[in-house]
C-alpha positions, -999 to +999 in steps of 0.1 A: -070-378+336-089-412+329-084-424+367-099-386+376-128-395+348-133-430+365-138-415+399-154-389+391-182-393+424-154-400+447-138-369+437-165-349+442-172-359+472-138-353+481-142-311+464-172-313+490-154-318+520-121-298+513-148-267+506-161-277+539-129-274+553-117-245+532-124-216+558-109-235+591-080-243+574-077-206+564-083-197+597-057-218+609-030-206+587-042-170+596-037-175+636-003-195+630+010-170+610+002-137+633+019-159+661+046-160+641+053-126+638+046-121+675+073-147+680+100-133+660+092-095+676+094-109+709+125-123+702+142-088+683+131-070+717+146-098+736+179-103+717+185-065+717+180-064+753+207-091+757+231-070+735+225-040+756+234-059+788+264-077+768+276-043+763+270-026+794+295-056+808+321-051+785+319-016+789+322-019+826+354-043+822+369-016+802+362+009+832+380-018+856+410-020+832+410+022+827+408+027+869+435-003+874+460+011+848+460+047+855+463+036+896+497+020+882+503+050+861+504+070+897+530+048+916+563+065+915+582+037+907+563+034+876+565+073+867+600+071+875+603+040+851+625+018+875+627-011+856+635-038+888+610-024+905+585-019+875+593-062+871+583-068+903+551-049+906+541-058+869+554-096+877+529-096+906+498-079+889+502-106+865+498-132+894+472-118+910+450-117+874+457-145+855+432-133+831+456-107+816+480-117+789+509-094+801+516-058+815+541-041+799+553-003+801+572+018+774+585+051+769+571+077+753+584+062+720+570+027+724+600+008+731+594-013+758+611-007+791+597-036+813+572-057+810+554-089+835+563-115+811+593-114+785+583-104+752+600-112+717+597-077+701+603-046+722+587-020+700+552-012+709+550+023+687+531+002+658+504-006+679+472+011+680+463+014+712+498+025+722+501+052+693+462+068+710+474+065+746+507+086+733+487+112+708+458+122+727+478+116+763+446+090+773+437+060+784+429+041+746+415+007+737+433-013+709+424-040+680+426-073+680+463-082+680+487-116+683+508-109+718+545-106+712+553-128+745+565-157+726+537-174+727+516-158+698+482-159+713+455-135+703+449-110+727+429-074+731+449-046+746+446-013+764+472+013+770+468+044+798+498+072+796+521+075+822+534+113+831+564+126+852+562+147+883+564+176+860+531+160+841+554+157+811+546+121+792+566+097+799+557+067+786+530+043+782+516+015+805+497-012+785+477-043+792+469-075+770+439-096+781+437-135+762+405-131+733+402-168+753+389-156+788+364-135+771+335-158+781+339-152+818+327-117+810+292-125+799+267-149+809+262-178+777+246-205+799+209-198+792+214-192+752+193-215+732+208-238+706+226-229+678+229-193+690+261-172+695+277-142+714+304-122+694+326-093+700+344-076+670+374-049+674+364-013+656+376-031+624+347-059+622+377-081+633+361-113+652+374-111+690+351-135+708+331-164+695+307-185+715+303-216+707+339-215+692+334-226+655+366-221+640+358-236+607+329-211+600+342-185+626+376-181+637+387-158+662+413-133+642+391-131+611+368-108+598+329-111+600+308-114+567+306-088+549+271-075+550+266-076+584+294-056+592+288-029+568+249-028+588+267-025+622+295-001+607+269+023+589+241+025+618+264+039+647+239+027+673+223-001+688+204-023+658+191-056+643+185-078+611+178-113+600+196-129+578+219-166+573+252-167+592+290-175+583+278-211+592+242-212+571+222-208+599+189-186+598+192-160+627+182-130+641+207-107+650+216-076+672+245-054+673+255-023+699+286-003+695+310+000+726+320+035+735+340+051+765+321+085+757+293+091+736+309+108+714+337+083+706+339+061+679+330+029+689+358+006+698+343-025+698+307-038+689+288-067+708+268-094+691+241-115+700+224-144+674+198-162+682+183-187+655+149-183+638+139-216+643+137-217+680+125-188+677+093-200+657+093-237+672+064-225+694+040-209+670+049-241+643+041-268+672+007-250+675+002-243+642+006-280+633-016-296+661-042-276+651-039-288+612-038-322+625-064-321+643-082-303+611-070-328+585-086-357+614-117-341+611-121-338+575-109-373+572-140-384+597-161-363+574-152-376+542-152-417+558-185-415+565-196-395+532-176-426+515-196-451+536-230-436+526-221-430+489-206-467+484-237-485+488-257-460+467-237-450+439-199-463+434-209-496+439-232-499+406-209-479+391-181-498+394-198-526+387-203-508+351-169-501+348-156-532+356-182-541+329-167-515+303-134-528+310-137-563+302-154-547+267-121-530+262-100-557+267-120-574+241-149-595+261-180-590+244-193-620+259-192-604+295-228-594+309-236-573+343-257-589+376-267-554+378-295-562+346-325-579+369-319-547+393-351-525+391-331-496+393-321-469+375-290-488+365-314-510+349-315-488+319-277-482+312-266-518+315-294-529+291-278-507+266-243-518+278-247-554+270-265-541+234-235-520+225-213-554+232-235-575+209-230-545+183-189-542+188-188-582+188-205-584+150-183-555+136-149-569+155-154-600+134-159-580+100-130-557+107-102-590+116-114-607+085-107-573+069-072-568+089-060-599+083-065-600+044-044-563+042-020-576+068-014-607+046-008-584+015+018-558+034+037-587+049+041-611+020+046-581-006+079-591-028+090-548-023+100-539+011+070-516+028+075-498+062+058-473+077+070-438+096+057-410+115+064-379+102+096-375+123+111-405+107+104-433+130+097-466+118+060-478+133+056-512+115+076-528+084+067-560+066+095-590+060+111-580+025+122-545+046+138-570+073+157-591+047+164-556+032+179-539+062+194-571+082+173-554+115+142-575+134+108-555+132+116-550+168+150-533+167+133-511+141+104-499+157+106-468+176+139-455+159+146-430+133+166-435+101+193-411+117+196-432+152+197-464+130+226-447+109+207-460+083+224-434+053+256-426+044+259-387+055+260-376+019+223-385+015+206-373+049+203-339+034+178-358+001+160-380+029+154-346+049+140-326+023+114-357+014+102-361+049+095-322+050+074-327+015+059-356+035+053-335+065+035-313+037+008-343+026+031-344-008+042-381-023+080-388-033+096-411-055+112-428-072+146-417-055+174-436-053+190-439-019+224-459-004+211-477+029+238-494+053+226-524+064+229-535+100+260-558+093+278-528+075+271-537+039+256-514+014+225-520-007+209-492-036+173-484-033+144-469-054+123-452-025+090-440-029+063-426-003+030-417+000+018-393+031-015-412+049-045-415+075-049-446+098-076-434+121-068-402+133-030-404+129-008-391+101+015-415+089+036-423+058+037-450+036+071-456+025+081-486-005+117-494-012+133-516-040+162-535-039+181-523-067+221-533-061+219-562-087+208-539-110+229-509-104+257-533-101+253-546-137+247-510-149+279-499-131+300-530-146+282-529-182+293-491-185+330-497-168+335-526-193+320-504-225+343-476-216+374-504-209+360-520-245+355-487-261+394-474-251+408-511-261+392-500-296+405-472-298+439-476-290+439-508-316+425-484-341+452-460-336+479-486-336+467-500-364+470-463-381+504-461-363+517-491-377+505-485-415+522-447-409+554-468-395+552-492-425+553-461-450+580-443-434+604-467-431+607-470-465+611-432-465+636-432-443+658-458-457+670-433-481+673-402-457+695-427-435+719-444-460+723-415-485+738-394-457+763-420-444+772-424-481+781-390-492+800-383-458+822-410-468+831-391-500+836-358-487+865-340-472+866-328-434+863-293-441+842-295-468+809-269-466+785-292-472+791-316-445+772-299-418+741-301-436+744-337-447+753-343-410+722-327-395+702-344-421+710-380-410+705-369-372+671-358-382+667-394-402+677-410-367+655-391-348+623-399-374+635-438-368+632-437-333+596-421-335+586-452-361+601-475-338+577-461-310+548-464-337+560-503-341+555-505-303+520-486-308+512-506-330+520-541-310+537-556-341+574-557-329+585-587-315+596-580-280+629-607-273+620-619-237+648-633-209+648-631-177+659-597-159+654-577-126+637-537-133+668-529-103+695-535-131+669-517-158+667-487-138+701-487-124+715-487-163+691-461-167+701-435-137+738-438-160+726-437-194+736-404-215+699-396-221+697-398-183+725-370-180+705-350-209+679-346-192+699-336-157+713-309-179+684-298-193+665-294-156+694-288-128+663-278-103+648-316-100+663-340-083+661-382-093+662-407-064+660-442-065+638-465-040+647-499-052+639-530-030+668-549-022+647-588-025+635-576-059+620-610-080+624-612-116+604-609-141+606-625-181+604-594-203+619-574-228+647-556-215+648-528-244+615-520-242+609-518-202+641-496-204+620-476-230+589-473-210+615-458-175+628-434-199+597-421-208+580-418-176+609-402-160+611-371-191+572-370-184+577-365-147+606-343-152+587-324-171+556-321-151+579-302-126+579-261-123+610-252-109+622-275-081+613-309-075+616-345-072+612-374-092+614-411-069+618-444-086+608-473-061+603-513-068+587-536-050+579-570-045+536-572-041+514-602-038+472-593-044+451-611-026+425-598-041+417-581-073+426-542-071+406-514-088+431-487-107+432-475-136+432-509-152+421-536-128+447-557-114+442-598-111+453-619-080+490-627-082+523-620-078+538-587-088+570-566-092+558-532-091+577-503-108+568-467-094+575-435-109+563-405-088+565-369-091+556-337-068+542-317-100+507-307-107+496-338-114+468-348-138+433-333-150+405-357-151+396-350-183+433-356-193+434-389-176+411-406-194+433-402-228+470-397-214+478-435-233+460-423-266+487-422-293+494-385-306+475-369-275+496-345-256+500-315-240+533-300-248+537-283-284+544-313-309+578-314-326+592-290-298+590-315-266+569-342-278+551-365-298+522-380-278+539-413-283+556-414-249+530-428-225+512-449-254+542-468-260+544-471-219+503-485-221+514-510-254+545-520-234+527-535-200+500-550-223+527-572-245+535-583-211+507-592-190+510-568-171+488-537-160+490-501-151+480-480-123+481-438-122+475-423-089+475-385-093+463-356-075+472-315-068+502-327-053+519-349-081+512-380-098+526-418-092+522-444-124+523-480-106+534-506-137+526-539-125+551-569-136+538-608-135+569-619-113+582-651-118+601-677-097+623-692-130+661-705-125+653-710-086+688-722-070+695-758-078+729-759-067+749-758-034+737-733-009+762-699-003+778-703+029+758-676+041+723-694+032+736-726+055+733-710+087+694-708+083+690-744+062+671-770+083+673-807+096+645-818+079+618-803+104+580-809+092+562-777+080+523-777+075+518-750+046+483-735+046+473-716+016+439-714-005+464-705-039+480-731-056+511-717-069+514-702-037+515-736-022+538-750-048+560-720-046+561-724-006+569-757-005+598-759-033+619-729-011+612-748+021+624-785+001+655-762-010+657-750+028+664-788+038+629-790+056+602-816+047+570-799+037+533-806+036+506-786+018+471-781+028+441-758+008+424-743+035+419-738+070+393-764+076+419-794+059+451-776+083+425-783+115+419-816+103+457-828+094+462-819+126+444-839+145+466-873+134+494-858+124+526-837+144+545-807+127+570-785+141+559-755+125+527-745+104+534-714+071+498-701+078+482-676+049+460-650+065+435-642+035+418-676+028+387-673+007+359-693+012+362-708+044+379-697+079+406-670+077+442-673+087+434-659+125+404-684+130+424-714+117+447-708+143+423-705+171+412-738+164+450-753+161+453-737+192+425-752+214+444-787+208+480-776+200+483-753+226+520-739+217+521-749+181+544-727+163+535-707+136+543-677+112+515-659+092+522-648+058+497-623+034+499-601+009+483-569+032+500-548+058+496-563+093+458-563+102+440-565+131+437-604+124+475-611+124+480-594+156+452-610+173+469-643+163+503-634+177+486-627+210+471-662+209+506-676+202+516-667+168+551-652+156+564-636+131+545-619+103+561-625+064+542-603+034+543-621+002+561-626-019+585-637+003+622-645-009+643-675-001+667-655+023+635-640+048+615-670+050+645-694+057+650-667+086+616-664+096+617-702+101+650-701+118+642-680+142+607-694+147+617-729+158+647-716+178+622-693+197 
């Protein structure tokens, strides 16, 4: 449109000469069109007289055939049917017309009696030329056919009957000419290019093809469709345009082929000759003479050009030229056109006026720019702004730092293609763009963002719908807020963790002053009983009651014994143990078998790793806290279900967020899990309260059970996890696992056949008890160790120094990782051994390192026995 604007003279001047030209050029097209249609009605007449002669030819042949059978049908050899002599004369007919397939003759049921050339079925009466020549006792044309000689050509027959003396039928002579040899019938030489004679049977069935085309028209196959329903319907002589098998445009004519005028056709000639031959003619002329039009207006509109250039495009342009250099921002520019006394004079006066003008208030409006440009760039919020689609037209630095993307990758995209939001909050940031879309403000909202290296920061958004020039744009302000959440977050996690730790204190303490009380109670109920029984007969009456009374004393002592443990004021005995041995003693504990009576439907199994460490605890009151979480899970259960005990050796690498929050170290985990109900929320938060419970007190509980569970892990270090959902419920106790009373003495005999020579081992690991742990198995192992802190120091001690294998941790923290250190070994130790340990699962990391050269993968903690095999194997390999 502004090129159109610009040229505004030449293009009138071109309107000018196509009007000029308007009527000859209409003229034109009229004349080319009526020749045309003369062409193609000249060509109908023509191609329909071709047809005709077509099928006066064929019909002619079919006379020859007709006069030359019944003269055989006469012989009396042939009426008699003597077959020798039938041969003979048949034989020789065939010689003297090689055109013809085969003669053959049959009797009056179609068998065949004789024929000129041996044929592999003798039974004619199927075909239809034969059946006519038999019914209506006359000569009969047939369909297109595959001959029976042996050979299988395609072939169209005739048949003629043969009668007696007495003029009885008795039989039927026939004769098959090759579908082949149909193009000496009709003259092809003169048809233009890409045209086409045909002959179909009565059945639309193609008998004759020229050119032969036997991907778009074999011989044998039907026509298309449409064109043999217009032949089939008409009965007479006709024509049509229309696109052949083959795609070609074509006109076409049809006439049917009839012994009598009043027999069905038995065959239909076709003639197609193609449009654009047709039409080449009246298009040549029609194009010369728009050449010769188009050369004309050309002349015309040069010399228009040439007189208009020096008059009026030429000051003109020079005025445009002149605007141009005032849009790309020269005001200093001036016209030669200003000392012309023309009328140009005028308009470049007030040209070069307008560019002093622009020039003054360009200089205003940059001082202007650049103060507000200063302010959005070097603001301490982060300020972008949007269309009102969502896309990000300009932000300042702080929203750079904020987002981790350049100005440039931001530019252009939406929110949505940046995958700026997590998808839970694309719904909030839709609805504020439609209030923007509105002219409404928004803000302050809070918002997640996902920052272009995949962390997450918390923003307070707010936005403001604007007007620079004419646009409508959006103001949008965002405020780093993680920090600040962050410390929320942790302040109100650590008030509730402060407030529960309160609370349960507060309750022990109430549990132990209740304990204190009622043991002096209970001394009496206790003693007294075991007194008096010693006085009183066996069968005395009153022994029953004296006997239930001190089970009920023993009962109220274990209950103040789990108030004790409330109340963190026992003295828990500690030793060294394994939880396998706890929970085995357990699973064969009378209370175990209780509570196997009491619930036949739940089954118990046991998961217990076999390289279990051991812990220093209190075996009496970690036997206490198995107890009690198996009768909870049990009890959890409606109907059928299971209850799984698992331990497990587990090394954190990192601090894990539960229930309680679990420090870096080494751990023997104790799992009870359970396919019940599982846990409310609201229950959750106050399962370890003393005295809270769901079950009806004094029938199946106290509210003691898991309290004295929570008290237990706390007197030793250790924490607790509860994983729960709809489908059952797993409480994770985490155990401080110790390596106390390592071996000292000889190895088993089983241990020697993985003890070293004194190989060197490089031990990379960023813990230090992990290092000293490490290096004391492999000193027991018989190899000589050396201990490095981090990848960077493993790199370096291996520059000067040789080992045959390096114990590489995977999760170092700062500095490189386990899968980068080894990278670097391996640019200068090309097939230095290794094995990576860590406390995850196999990551992406590990395996990457095994493809550079790595083998095996230990998880910590790792026991004497794997890693002296690990190693074994490792510098055998």
């Amino acid at each position: 449109m502004t090129m159109f604007r610009l040229h505004s003279i030449r293009s009138s001047l071109f309107a000018i000469v196509f009007l000029a030209i308007l009527p000859a050029l209409a003229i034109i097209l009229y004349s080319g069109l009526e020749d045309r249609r003369r062409s193609i009605e000249d060509a109908r007449q023509n191609t329909l007289l071709l047809t005709h002669a077509m099928a006066e030819s064929q019909q002619e042949f079919s006379r020859s055939v007709r006069q030359m059978l019944a003269t055989l049908a006469l012989l009396p050899q042939v009426q008699r049917m003597d077959r020798e002599q039938c041969r003979q004369i048949l034989g020789a007919m065939l010689e003297q017309h090689p055109d013809y397939l085969n003669f053959a003759l049959t009797d009056r049921h179609g068998v065949v009696q004789v024929a000129g050339s041996p044929l592999r079925i003798t039974d004619l009466a199927d075909r239809k030329h034969v059946r006519a020549a038999m019914e209506r006792e006359a000569f009969s044309v047939g369909e297109y056919i595959i001959s029976r000689t042996g050979s299988g050509t395609p072939a169209f027959a005739f048949a003629h009957p043969v009668y007696d003396p007495d003029k009885q039928l008795r039989g039927v002579l026939t004769a098959a000419i090759r579908l082949a040899d149909f193009a000496k019938f009709y003259d092809v030489s003169n048809l233009p290019e890409q045209s086409f004679v045909a002959v179909t049977d009565h059945q639309g069935i193609r008998l004759f093809y020229y050119p032969s085309l036997k991907d778009t028209n074999p011989i044998g196959q039907p026509i298309k469709k449409s064109s043999w329903e217009k032949a089939h319907l008409a009965g007479k002589p006709g024509i049509f345009s229309g696109q052949g098998s083959d795609g070609v445009r074509r006109i076409f004519a049809f006439e049917p082929v009839r012994f009598e005028p009043e027999d069905p056709p038995y065959m239909y000639v076709w003639t197609g000759i193609p449009e654009a031959h047709v039409l080449a003619p009246a298009n040549a002329h029609l194009k010369r003479n728009l050449l010769l039009l188009v050369a004309a207006a050309v002349l015309a509109l040069f010399i228009s050009m040439l007189i208009a250039k020096k008059t009026l495009l030429s000051p003109i342009e020079s005025l445009m030229e002149l605007s141009r250099r005032y849009a790309r921002g020269d005001l200093e520019a001036r016209s030669t056109l200003a000392a012309a006394p023309d009328e140009f004079l005028t308009l470049t006066r007030a040209f070069h006026d307008m560019a002093d003008t622009l020039a003054q208030s360009q200089g205003t409006l940059k001082e202007s720019e650049d103060r507000f440009r200063r302010l959005f760039e070097y603001a301490p919020e982060a300020y972008y702004l949007t269309d009102l689609d969502g896309s990000f037209i300009d932000g300042n630095k702080k929203a750079e730092e904020l987002l981790g993307y350049t100005r440039k990758e931001l530019i252009g995209k939406n929110f949505l293609e940046l995958d700026l939001m997590p998808e839970e909050d694309v719904p909030k940031a839709l609805e504020l763009l439609a209030l923007n879309l509105d002219g409404k403000p928004t803000g302050p909202d809070e918002f997640r963002l996902i920052r272009k290296d995949g962390g997450q920061v918390t923003v307070e958004v707010n936005t403001i719908p604007i007007m620079i020039g004419h646009e409508n744009i959006v103001l949008g302000i965002a405020r780093d807020i993680t920090e600040r959440r962050q410390a929320a977050e942790a302040l109100r996690e650590s008030e509730e963790k402060l407030a529960r730790s309160k609370k349960m204190e507060s309750l022990g303490l109430l549990a132990g002053g209740v304990a204190h009380d009622l043991n002096n109670v209970l001394s009496g109920i206790v003693s007294y009983p075991e007194l008096l029984l010693l006085d009183l007969p066996p069968d005395s009456k009153l022994r029953n009651p004296i006997e239930t009374i001190q089970e009920s004393g023993k009962r109220a002592v274990d209950i103040v014994q789990d108030l004790l443990t409330v109340a963190r004021g026992v003295a828990m005995p500690r030793q060294l143990l394994n939880i396998n041995d706890l929970v085995e003693t357990y699973l064969h504990s009378p209370e175990f078998d209780q509570i196997k009576r009491h619930s036949p439907d739940v089954t118990v199994k046991a998961d217990l790793a076999v390289d279990l460490l051991n812990i220093s605890g209190s075996p009496v009151h970690i036997g206490k806290a198995v107890m009690n979480l198996v009768s909870n899970a049990v009890e959890s259960i409606d109907g059928r279900g299971q209850v799984t005990l698992a331990t497990t050796n587990r090394y954190l690498d990192r601090p894990l967020r539960g229930y309680d929050d679990v420090a870096v170290g080494e751990y023997v985990v104790l799992s009870v899990s359970d396919d019940g109900l599982g846990i409310s929320p609201d229950d959750l938060k106050r399962i370890f309260e003393p005295f809270y419970t769901k079950k009806v007190m004094g029938r199946s509980g106290t509210g003691l059970g898991l309290a004295v569970v929570w008290n237990i892990l706390m007197d030793h270090k250790g924490y607790i996890d509860v994983l729960t959902s709809d489908k059952g419920t797993t409480f994770e106790l985490y155990f401080p696992a110790t390596r106390e009373a390592m071996p000292t003495k000889d190895l088993p005999a089983a241990t020697q056949s993985y003890k070293g020579r004194g190989q060197r081992i490089l031990v990379v690991d960023d813990e230090s008890s992990q290092r000293d742990i490490s290096c004391r198995m492999l000193e027991v192992l018989g190899y000589r160790p050396q201990a490095v802190s981090s990848g960077e120091d493993a790199v370096a001690y291996l520059q000067t120094h040789a080992v045959d294998l390096v114990l590489l941790d995977m999760i170092m923290d700062p500095g490189m990782n386990g899968r980068e250190t080894y990278e670097q070994i391996a640019q200068t130790h090309p097939r230095q051994k290794a094995i990576i340990i860590s406390g995850f699962a196999e990551t992406e990391d590990v395996l990457e390192a095994q493809r550079l050269g790595a083998g095996q993968f230990l998880k910590k903690p790792i026991t004497l026995e794997r890693l002296g095999l690990a190693v074994k194997q490792e510098l055998e390999r």
